[in-house]
Residue, then its C-alpha position, 0 to 999 in steps of 0.5 A: x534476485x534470483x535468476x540474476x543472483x544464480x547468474x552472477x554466483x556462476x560467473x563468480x565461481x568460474x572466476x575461481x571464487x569458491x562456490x560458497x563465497x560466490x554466493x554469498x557475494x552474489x545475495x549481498x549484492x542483491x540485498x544492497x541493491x534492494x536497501x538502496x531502492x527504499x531512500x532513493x524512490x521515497x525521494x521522488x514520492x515525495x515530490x510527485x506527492x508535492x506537484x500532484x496536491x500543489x496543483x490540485x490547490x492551483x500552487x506551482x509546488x517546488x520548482x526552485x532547487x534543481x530542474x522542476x523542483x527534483x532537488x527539494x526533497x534531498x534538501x530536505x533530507x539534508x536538513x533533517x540530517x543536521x537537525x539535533x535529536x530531541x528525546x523526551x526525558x522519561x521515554x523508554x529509550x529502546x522502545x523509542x530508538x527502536x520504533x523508528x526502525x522498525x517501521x523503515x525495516x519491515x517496509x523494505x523487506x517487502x521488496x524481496x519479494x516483489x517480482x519488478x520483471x522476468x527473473x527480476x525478483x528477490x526471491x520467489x517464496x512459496x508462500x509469498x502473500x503470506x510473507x507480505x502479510x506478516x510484514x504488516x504486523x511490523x508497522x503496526x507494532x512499530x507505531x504502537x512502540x512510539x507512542x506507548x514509548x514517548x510518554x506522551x498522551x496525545x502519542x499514547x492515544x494515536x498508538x491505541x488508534x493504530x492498532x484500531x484502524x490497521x488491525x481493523x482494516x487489515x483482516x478485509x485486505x488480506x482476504x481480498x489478496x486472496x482472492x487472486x490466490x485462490x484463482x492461481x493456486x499458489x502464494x508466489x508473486x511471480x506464479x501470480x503475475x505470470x498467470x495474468x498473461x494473455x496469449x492470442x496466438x502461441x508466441x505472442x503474449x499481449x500481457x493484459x490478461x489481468x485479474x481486475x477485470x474477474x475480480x473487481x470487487x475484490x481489487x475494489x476492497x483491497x484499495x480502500x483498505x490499502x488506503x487505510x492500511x498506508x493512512x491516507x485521505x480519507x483515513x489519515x485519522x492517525x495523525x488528526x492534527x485536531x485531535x490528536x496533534x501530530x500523531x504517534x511520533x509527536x515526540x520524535x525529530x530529526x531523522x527519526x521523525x523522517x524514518x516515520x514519513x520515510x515507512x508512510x510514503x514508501x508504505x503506500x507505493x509498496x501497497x500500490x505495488x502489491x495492488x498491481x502485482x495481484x490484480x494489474x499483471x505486474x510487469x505483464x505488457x507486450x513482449x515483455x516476456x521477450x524483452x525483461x527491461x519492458x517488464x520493468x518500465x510497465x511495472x513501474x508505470x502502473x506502479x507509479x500511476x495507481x500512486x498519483x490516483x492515491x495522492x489524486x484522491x487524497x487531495x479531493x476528499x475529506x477526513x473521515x470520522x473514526x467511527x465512520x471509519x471503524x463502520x465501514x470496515x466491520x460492518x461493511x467491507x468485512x461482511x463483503x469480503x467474506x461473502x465474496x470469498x465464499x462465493x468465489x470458492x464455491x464457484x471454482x468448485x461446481x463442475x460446470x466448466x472453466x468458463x462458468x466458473x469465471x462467470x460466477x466468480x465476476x458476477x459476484x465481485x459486480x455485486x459487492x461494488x454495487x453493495x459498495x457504491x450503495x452504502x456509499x451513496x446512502x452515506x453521502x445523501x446522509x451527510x448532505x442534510x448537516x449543518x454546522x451547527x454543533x448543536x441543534x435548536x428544539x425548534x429547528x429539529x425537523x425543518x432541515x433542508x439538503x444543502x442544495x435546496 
């Protein structure tokens, strides 16, 4: 935490710790802080994952082990704990062992450089999109190390279709994160969100100034990618159990097959996290420029919020196919997101005035949703005149009707 880390680098050397020591003290107890954020939050994800989906399907959910149900999940973990590790006898045993940490460790990286309040931040890196854009690689490289290294085939073939599905979805996410970049003209997380305030008059800063409403259409293609980016429903195609049976990890157990649940639940708040730095003002609220702690509860307010619409739409829709799946992120979001670039340089280019330019740039992000909305539209209206029937009678062909009808 950098401001805090200063400050307590300072206390440390006015108590006669030499400098270098005092720093080192200072960044260790930051580092410590920010590893033990990762096991403990995934903790209640899990159990708002549990809730939310429990009453979406009309189930109470855990409700037995502590009050609501909070205890289920380190039940849970303790049991893992105990559970025997089970190797598969030909698996490349580094590639195995490693894969598992790999995943869990470039998840928890991106917290350092997450701004969760004023001067609440790891460290504001001048190229802090950048950073969190590199991360990515890991995971991908993670799952794709379990499944070549299990000497399996189901796991080989999901391993293939990691590097499909996230490599594919990942090119529209990052040039969607862009877009506030562009607006800020800086990669720092904090520069990002501190231009994201609204100030009515001086002094009093409302916080809501936020970039999803001139960058609509961006936020909208950086969420559905993030879904894919952190494989949820609809794209949760990695571990088809009718394909595919349990995924890239089928061959692990214990605790290492919970490193890789561990990485996904806390993979989708982080992408979640990331949404709501770029296009939700992050820890931008009422005063919260005045009182830092309020900088923090709005933050994980929203944070928490976009994760229970995540799992919202995660119990509503159906899974998709990888086709439809590899279409629409080439054919569609792609195209979308490098017109929508374009026209967001071009505009902040023209010498027509601040105001105008933000025009510009809103009226193109409201015609890729539109663009969106159609395709999507077009699809389900497609989707409607299926039957489920695997294949056809001659004599039917033709004579479908809407399901409705």
């Amino acid at each position: 935490m950098e401001q805090w880390s200063e400050s307590l680098s300072g206390l440390l050397s006015h108590l006669g710790l030499p400098e270098e020591a005092a720093v080192v003290i200072a960044l260790s107890v930051g580092a410590i802080v920010l590893a033990s954020i990762g096991p403990v939050l995934a903790l209640v994800l899990i159990w708002i994952t549990r809730k939310a989906i429990s009453r979406m399907q009309d189930r109470i959910g855990p409700n037995r082990i502590g009050p609501y149900g909070l205890f289920q999940t380190v039940a849970d973990a303790l049991k893992l704990l105990s559970k025997e590790d089970i190797r598969p006898a030909n698996a490349d045993m580094i590639a195995y062992t490693l894969a598992p940490l790999l995943a869990v460790f470039g998840v928890i990286l991106a917290l350092a450089v997450m701004p969760f309040a004023p001067g609440l931040i790891g460290v504001d890196l001048n190229i802090g999109v950048l950073y969190l854009v590199a991360l990515g690689s890991i995971g991908i490289m993670s799952a794709l190390m379990a499944g070549w290294a299990s000497n399996n085939k189901y796991a080989l073939l999901a391993g293939f279709r990691v590097v499909a599905q996230l490599l594919s979805y990942e090119i529209p996410m990052v040039l969607a994160m862009f877009a506030p970049v562009l607006l800020v003209g800086s990669m720092r997380m904090g520069a990002i969100t501190e231009a994201q305030g609204l100030e009515l008059f001086p002094g009093f800063n409302l916080g809501v100034g936020w970039f999803l409403f001139l960058l609509p259409g961006a936020a909208l293609i950086y969420f559905i990618s993030a879904l894919a980016e952190g494989e949820q429903t609809p794209f949760d195609l990695l571990e088809a159990e009718s394909e595919l049976i349990a995924g890239f990890h089928i061959e692990y157990s214990g605790m290492k097959f919970a490193m890789f649940f561990l990485a996904q639940f806390l993979n989708t708040f982080f992408l979640g996290a990331i949404f709501v730095i770029l296009f939700m003002g992050g820890w931008q609220g009422p005063f919260a420029d005045r009182f830092p702690i309020l900088g923090l509860f709005y933050f994980l307010l929203k944070g928490f919020g976009l994760y229970v619409v995540t799992q919202w739409i995660k119990g509503t829709f159906p899974r998709v196919r990888v086709d439809q799946m590899m279409s629409f992120a080439w054919k569609v979001l792609v195209p979308l997101v490098l017109a929508l670039i374009l026209v967001q340089m071009l505009a902040l280019k023209l010498p027509i005035g601040a105001t105008m330019q933000y025009l510009l740039v809103l009226i193109g992000n409201l015609a890729v949703i539109g663009v969106v909305l159609q395709v999507l539209g077009r699809h389900l209206r497609s989707e409607q005149i299926r039957t489920k029937r695997a294949f056809e009678p001659k004599t039917l062909i033709g004579s479908m009707q809407p399901a409705g009808d």
